[in-house]
C-alpha positions in Angstrom: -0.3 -19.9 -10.5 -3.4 -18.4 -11.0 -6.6 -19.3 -8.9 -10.0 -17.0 -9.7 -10.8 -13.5 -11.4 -13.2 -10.9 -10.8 -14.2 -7.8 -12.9 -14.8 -4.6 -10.8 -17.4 -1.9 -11.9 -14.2 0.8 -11.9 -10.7 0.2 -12.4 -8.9 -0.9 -9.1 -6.1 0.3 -7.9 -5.8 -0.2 -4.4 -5.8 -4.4 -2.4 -5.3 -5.1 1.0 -6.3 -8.7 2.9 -7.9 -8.0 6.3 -5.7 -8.6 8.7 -6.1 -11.9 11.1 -9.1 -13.2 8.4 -7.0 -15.0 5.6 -10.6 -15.4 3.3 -11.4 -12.1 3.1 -9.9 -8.9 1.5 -10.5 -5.0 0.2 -10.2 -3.2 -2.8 -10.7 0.5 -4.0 -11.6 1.6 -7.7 -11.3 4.9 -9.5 -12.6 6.4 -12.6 -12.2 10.1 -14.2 -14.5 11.1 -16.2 -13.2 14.2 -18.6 -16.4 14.5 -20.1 -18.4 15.9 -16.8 -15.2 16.0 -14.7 -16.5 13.2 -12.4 -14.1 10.7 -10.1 -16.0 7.9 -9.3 -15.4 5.0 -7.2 -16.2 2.0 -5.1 -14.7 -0.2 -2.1 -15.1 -4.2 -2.3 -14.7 -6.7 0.6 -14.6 -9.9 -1.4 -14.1 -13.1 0.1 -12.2 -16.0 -1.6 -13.6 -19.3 -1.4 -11.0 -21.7 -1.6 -13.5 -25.0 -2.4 -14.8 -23.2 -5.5 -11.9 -21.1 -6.3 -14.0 -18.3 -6.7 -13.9 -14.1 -5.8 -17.3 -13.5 -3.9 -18.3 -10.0 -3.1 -19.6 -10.0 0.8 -20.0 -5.9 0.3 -19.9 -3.3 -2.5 -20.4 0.5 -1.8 -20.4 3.5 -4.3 -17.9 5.8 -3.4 -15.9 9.1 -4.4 -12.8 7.6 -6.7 -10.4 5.7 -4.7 -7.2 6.1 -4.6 -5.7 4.7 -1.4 -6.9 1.5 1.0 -5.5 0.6 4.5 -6.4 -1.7 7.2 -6.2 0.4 10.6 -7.2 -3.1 12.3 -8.8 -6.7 11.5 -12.4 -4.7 12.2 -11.8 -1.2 10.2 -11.1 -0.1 6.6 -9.7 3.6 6.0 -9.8 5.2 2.1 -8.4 8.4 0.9 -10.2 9.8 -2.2 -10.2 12.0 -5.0 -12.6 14.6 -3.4 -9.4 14.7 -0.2 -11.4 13.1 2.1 -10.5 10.1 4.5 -13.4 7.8 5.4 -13.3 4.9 8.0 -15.7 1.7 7.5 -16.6 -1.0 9.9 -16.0 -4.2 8.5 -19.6 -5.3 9.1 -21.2 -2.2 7.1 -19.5 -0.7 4.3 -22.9 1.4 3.1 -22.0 4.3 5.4 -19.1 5.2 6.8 -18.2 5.9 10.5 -16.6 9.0 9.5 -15.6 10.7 6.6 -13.8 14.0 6.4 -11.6 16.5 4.5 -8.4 16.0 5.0 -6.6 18.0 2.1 -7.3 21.9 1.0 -10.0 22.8 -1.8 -10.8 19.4 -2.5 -7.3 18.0 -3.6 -6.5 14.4 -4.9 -5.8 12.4 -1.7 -3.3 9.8 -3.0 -1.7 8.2 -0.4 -2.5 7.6 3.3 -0.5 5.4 6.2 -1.2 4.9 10.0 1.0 5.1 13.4 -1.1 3.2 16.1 -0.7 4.2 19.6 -2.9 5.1 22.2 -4.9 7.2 19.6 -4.3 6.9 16.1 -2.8 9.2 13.5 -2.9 9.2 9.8 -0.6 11.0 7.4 -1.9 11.5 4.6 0.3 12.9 1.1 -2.4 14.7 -1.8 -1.8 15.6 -5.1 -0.2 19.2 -4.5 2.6 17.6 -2.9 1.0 18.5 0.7 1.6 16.0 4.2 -1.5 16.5 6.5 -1.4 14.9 9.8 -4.8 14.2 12.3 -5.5 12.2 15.0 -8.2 9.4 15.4 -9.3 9.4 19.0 -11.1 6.7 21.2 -14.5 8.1 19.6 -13.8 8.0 16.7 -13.3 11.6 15.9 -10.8 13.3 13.7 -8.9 15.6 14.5 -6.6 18.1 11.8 -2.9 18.2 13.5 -1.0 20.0 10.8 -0.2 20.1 7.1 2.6 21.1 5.1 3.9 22.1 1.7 6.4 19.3 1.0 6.8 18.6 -2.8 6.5 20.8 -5.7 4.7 18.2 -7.5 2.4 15.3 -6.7 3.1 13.2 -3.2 2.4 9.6 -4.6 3.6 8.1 -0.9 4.3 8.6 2.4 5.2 6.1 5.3 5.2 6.5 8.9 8.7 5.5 10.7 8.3 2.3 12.0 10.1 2.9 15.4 9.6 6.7 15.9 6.7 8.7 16.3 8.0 11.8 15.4 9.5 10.6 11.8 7.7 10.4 8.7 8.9 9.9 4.9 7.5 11.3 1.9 8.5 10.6 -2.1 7.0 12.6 -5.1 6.9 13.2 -8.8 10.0 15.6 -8.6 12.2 12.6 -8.1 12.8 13.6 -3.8 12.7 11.5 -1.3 12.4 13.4 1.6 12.8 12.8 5.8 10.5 14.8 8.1 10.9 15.3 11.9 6.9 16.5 12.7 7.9 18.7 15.9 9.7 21.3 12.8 8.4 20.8 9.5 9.5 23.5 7.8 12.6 21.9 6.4 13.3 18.4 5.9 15.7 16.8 8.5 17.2 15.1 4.9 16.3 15.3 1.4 17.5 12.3 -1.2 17.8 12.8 -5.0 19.4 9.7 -5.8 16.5 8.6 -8.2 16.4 9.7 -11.8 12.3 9.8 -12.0 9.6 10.1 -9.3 9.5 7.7 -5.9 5.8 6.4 -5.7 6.3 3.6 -2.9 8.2 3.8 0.4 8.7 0.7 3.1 10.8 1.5 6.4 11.4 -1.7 7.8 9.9 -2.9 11.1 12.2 -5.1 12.1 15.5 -2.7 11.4 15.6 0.8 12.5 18.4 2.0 10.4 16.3 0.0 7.0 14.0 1.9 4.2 12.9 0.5 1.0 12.0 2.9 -2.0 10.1 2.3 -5.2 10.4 4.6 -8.2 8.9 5.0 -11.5 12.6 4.4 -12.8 11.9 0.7 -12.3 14.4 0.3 -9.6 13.2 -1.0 -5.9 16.1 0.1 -3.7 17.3 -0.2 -0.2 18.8 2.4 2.2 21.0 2.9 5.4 18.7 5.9 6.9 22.4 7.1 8.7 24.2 7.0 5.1 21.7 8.1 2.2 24.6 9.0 0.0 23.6 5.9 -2.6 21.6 3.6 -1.8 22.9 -0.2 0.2 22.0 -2.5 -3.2 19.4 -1.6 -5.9 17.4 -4.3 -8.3 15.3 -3.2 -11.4 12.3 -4.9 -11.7 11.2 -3.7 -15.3 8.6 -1.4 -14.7 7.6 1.3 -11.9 7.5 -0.2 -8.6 4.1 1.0 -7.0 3.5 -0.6 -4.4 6.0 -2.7 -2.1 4.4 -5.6 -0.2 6.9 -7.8 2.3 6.5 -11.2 2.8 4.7 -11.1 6.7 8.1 -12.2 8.9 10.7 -12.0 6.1 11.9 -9.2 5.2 14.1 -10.4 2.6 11.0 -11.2 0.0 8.7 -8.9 -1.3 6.2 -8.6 -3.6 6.0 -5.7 -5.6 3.1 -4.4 -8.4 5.4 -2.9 -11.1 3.0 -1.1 -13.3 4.1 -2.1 -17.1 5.8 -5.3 -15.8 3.1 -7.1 -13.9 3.9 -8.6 -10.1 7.4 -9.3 -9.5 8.7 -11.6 -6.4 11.8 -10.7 -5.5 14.1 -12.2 -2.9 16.6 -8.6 -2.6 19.1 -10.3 0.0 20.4 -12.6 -2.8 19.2 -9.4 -5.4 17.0 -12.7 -7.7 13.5 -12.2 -8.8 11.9 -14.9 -8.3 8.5 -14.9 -10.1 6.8 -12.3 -12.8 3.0 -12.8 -12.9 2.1 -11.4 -16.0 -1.5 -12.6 -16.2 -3.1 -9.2 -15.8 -3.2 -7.1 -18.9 -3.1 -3.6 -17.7 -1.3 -1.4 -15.0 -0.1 -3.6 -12.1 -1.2 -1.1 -9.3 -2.6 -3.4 -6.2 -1.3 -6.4 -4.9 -0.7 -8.2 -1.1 0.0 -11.3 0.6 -2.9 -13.0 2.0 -2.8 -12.4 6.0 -3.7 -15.8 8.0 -5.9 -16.0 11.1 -4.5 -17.8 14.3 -4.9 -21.7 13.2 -3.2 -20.7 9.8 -0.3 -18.6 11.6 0.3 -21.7 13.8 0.5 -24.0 11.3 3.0 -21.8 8.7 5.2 -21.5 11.9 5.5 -25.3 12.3 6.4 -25.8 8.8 8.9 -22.8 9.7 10.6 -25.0 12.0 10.7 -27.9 9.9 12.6 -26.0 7.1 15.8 -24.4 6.3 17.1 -21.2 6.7 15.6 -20.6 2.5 13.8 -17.1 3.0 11.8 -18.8 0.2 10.9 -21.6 1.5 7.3 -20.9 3.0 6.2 -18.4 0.7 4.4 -21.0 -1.9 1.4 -21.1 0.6 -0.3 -17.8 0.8 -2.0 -16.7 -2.0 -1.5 -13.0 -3.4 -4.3 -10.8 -4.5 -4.0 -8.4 -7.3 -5.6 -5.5 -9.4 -4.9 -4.1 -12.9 -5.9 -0.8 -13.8 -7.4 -0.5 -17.1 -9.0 -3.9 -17.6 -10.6 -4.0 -14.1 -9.1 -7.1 -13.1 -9.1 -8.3 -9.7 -6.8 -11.9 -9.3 -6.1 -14.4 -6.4 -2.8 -16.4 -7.6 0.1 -18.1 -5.6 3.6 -18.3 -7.3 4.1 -21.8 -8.8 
């Protein structure tokens, strides 16, 4: 059900909700330009004011094109751009960045970024020559190049961290591989999966199951894998259009919400394999989409209604609200599934 709109200066293509501040959430934009070769872009925070039911911008910043926003923590916003740099911004001052630095060679498309938090933090970051580049944030904030690797022949749309292992990344391209890396040897893939007839642009190891990864694909189908049999993959479900980004439902791993390009935002519930909601409201490229996150009052109040409900793993997902971006209309939506 829809709930507010907002039009952004460059198409979006990138939505996260701050984590622990269930009000407030990011957005990256990107525009080419052919004519002078430009890639412009911006980063939002927007807050959504649930009286009014309206999209408020609390900071906008000029940029380098966007093409990847993550949350490294409730306080800090990381992007990867179109120029291959990463920058990290506070939350309280988006105007200049804490740092900002190359992070692919000559300039290269950065196109997808993820983060493994320990005692420092690392980012692993996929560009558009089908590279892997890993640094290291340290306490000071300074980053630090690690290594980088020629994994793909074509464009590296994702990457993902292993959930439960340091030392394991994943990595899906336009040539259709999906690919497993052990980062102590990168020179050949511990396993390489060609299961999917066109190219993987969204991966999801679960981080409740060790054994459990989740792919998207531009062939429309979101599928699930055993990690210690890839042979095909556990249960597949097509979703009628390329699954970009996978979102799961925060403690239920059964839901998810994906943006599926040419077919809007699809719900799906994949342990029973039923989609349970299409929002079609947007009318261009579903690229960006997330579950609202909920601060500590919020969180204790979903889990008492947990308690008070059945085992449905759709039961409690009705009450956070999802924001979304379309590509080409430069549409920003906050909805909630009717």
């Amino acid at each position: 059900m829809f709930q507010a709109s907002f039009n952004t200066d460059y198409p979006p293509d990138s939505i996260e909700w701050c984590p622990n501040q269930s009000d407030l959430f990011a957005c990256g934009t990107y525009l080419y330009n052919p004519e002078n070769v430009t890639r412009n872009g911006s980063i939002y925070l927007f807050r959504y004011n649930t009286t009014n039911k309206t999209i408020d911008v609390v900071q906008h910043q000029q940029t380098e094109g966007i093409l990847d926003i993550k949350w490294l923590d409730p306080t800090h916003l990381s992007t990867v751009s179109a120029v291959g740099q990463l920058s990290l911004y506070s939350l309280d001052d988006f105007s200049k960045p804490i740092i900002c630095e190359n992070v692919t060679n000559d300039q290269t498309i950065a196109l997808s970024h993820t983060w493994f938090q320990s005692t420092n933090n690392y980012v692993l970051v996929s560009d558009q020559h089908g590279c892997l580049t890993i640094c290291e944030l340290d306490s000071t904030n300074g980053l630090r190049f690690s290594q980088s690797w020629s994994a793909h022949e074509y464009e590296c749309w994702t990457c993902a961290w292993d959930k439960h292992d340091v030392n394991i990344v994943y990595s899906g391209a336009d040539d259709s591989l999906l690919k497993i890396w052990d980062i102590r040897s990168c020179q050949q893939a511990l396993q390489t999966n060609r299961k999917h007839t066109m190219g993987i642009c969204s991966i999801l190891p679960n981080e409740t199951n060790p054994y459990e990864l989740l792919t998207g694909s531009f062939d429309e189908y979101l599928r699930q894998w055993d990690k210690r049999q890839m042979t095909n993959p556990v249960k597949q479900v097509k979703l009628g259009g390329g699954v970009w980004k996978i979102r799961p439902y925060p403690g239920n791993w059964d839901l998810y919400l994906c943006a599926c390009m040419q077919n809007g935002f699809v719900i799906v519930d994949f342990k029973s394999e039923t989609i349970l909601c299409n929002y079609k409201e947007h009318t261009s490229l579903a690229y960006g989409c997330d579950w609202q996150s909920l601060d500590s009052m919020n969180q204790l109040t979903e889990l008492m209604d947990d308690c008070m409900t059945t085992d449905n793993p759709n039961s409690t997902d009705d009450q956070r609200l999802i924001a979304s971006c379309s590509f080409y209309d430069k549409i920003v939506h906050v909805w909630k599934r009717t």
